[in-house]
ChimeraX commands (.cxc) that place a marker at each C-alpha (Angstrom):
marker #1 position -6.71,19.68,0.46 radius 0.5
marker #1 position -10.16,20.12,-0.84 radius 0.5
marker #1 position -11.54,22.52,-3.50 radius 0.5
marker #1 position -14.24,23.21,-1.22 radius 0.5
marker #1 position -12.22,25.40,1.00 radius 0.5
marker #1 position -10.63,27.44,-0.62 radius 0.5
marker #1 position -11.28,30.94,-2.87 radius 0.5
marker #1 position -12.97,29.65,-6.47 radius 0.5
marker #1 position -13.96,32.86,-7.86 radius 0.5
marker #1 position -11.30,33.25,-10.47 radius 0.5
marker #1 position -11.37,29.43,-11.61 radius 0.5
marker #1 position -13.00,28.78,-14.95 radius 0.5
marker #1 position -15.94,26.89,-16.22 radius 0.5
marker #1 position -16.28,24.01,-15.28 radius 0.5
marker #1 position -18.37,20.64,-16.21 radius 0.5
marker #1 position -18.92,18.27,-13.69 radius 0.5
marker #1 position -20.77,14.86,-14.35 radius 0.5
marker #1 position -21.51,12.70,-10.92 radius 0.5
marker #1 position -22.15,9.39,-10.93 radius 0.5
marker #1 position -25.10,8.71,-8.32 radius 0.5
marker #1 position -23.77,6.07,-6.82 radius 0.5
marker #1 position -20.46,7.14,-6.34 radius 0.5
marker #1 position -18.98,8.03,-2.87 radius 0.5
marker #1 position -18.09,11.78,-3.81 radius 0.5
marker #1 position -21.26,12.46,-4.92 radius 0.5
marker #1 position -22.26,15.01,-2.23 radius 0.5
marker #1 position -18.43,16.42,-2.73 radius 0.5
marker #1 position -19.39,17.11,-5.93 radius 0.5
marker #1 position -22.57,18.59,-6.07 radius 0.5
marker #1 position -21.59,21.01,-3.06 radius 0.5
marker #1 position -18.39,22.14,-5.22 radius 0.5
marker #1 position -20.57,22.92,-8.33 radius 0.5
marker #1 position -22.61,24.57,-5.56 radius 0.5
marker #1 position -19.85,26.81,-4.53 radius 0.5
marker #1 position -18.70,27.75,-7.69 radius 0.5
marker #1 position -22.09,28.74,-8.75 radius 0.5
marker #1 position -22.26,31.04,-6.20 radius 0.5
marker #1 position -18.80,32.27,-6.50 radius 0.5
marker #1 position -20.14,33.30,-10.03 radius 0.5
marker #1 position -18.10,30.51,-11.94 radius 0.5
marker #1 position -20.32,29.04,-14.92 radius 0.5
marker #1 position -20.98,25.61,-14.54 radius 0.5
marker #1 position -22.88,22.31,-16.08 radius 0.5
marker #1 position -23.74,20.00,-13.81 radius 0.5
marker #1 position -25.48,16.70,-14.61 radius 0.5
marker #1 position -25.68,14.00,-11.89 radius 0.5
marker #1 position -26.32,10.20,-13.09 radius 0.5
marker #1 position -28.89,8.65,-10.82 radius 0.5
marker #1 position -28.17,5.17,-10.30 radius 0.5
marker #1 position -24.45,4.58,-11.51 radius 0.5
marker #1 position -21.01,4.00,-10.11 radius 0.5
marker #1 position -18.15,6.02,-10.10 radius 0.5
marker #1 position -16.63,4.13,-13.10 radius 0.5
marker #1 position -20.00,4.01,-15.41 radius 0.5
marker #1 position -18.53,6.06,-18.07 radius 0.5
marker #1 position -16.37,2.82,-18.91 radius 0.5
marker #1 position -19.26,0.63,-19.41 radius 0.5
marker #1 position -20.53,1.00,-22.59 radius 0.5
marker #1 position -23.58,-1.06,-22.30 radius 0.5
marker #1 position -25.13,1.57,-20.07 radius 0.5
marker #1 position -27.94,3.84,-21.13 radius 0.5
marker #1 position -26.00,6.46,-18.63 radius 0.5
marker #1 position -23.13,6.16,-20.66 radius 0.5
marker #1 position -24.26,6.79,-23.97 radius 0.5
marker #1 position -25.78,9.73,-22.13 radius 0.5
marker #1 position -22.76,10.80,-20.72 radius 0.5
marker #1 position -20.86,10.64,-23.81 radius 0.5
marker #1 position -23.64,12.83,-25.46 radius 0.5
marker #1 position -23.64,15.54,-22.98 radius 0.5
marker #1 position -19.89,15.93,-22.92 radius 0.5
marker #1 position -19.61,15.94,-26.56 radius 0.5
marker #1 position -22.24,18.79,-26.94 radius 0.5
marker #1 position -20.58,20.83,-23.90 radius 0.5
marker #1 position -17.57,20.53,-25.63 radius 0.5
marker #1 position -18.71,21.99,-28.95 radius 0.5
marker #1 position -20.51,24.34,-27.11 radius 0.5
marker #1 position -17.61,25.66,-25.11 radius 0.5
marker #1 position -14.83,25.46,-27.93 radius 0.5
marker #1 position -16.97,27.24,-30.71 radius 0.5
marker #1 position -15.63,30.42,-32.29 radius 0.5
marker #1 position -17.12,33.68,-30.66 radius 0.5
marker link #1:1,2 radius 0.2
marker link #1:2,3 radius 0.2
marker link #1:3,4 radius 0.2
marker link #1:4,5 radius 0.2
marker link #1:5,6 radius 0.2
marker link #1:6,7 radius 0.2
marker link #1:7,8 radius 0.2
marker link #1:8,9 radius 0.2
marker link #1:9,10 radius 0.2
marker link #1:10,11 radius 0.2
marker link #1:11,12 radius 0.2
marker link #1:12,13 radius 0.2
marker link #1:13,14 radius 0.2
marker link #1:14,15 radius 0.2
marker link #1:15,16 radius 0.2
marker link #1:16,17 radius 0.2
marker link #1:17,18 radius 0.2
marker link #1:18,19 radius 0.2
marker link #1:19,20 radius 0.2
marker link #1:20,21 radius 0.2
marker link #1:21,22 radius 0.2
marker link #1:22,23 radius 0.2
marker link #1:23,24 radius 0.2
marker link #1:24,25 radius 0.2
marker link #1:25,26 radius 0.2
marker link #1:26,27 radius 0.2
marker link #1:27,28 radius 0.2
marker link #1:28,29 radius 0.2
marker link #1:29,30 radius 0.2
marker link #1:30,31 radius 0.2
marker link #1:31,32 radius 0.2
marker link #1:32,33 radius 0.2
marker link #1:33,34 radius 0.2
marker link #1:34,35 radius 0.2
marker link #1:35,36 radius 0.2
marker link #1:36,37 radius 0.2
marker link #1:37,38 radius 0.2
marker link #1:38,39 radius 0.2
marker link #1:39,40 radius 0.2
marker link #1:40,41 radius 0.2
marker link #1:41,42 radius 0.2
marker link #1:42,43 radius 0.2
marker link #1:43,44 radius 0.2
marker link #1:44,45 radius 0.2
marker link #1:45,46 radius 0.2
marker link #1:46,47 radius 0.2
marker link #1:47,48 radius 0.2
marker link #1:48,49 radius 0.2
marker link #1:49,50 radius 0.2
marker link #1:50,51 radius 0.2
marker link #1:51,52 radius 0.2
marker link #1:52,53 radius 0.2
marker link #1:53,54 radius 0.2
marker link #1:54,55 radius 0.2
marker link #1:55,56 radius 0.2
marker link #1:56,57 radius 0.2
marker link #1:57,58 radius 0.2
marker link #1:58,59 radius 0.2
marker link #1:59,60 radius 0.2
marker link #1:60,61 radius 0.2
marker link #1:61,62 radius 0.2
marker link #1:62,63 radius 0.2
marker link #1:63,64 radius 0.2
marker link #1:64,65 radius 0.2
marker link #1:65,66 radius 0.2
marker link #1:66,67 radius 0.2
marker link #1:67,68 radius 0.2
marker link #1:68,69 radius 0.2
marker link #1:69,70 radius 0.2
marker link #1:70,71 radius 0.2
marker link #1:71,72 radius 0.2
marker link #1:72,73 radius 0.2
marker link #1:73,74 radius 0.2
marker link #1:74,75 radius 0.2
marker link #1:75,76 radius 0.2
marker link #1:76,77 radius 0.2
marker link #1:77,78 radius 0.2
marker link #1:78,79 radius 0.2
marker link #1:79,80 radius 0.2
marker link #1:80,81 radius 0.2
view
């Protein structure tokens, strides 16, 4: 089964974060790509250069990065209207 086939209009927002060096990267960015233009709001923020796992290795830049970006999404998305 794959996301990318099916009807995405009525999903929710979504973040995705894609590591550049991972083997779903393409996946990825094509399903942010069809939920965009199934008019389903979404961040997307690829890291150039990193494995799939990067966001468990601290010592990366990417990480810290990563961690930042979620964080703000997050208080973004679950602030008060």
């Amino acid at each position: 089964a794959s996301p990318l086939l099916g009807d995405l209009s009525s999903l929710p927002r979504h973040m995705i974060f894609v590591a550049g060096q991972d083997a779903l990267r393409d996946e990825g960015i094509a399903y942010a790509t069809k939920l965009r233009e199934a008019g389903v709001p979404v961040k997307l923020e690829v890291f150039s250069g990193v494995p799939h796992h990067f966001a468990q290795i601290p010592e990366l830049t990417a990480t810290a990065r990563f961690q930042e970006s979620f964080r703000d999404a997050m208080k973004e998305w679950l602030k008060p209207e």
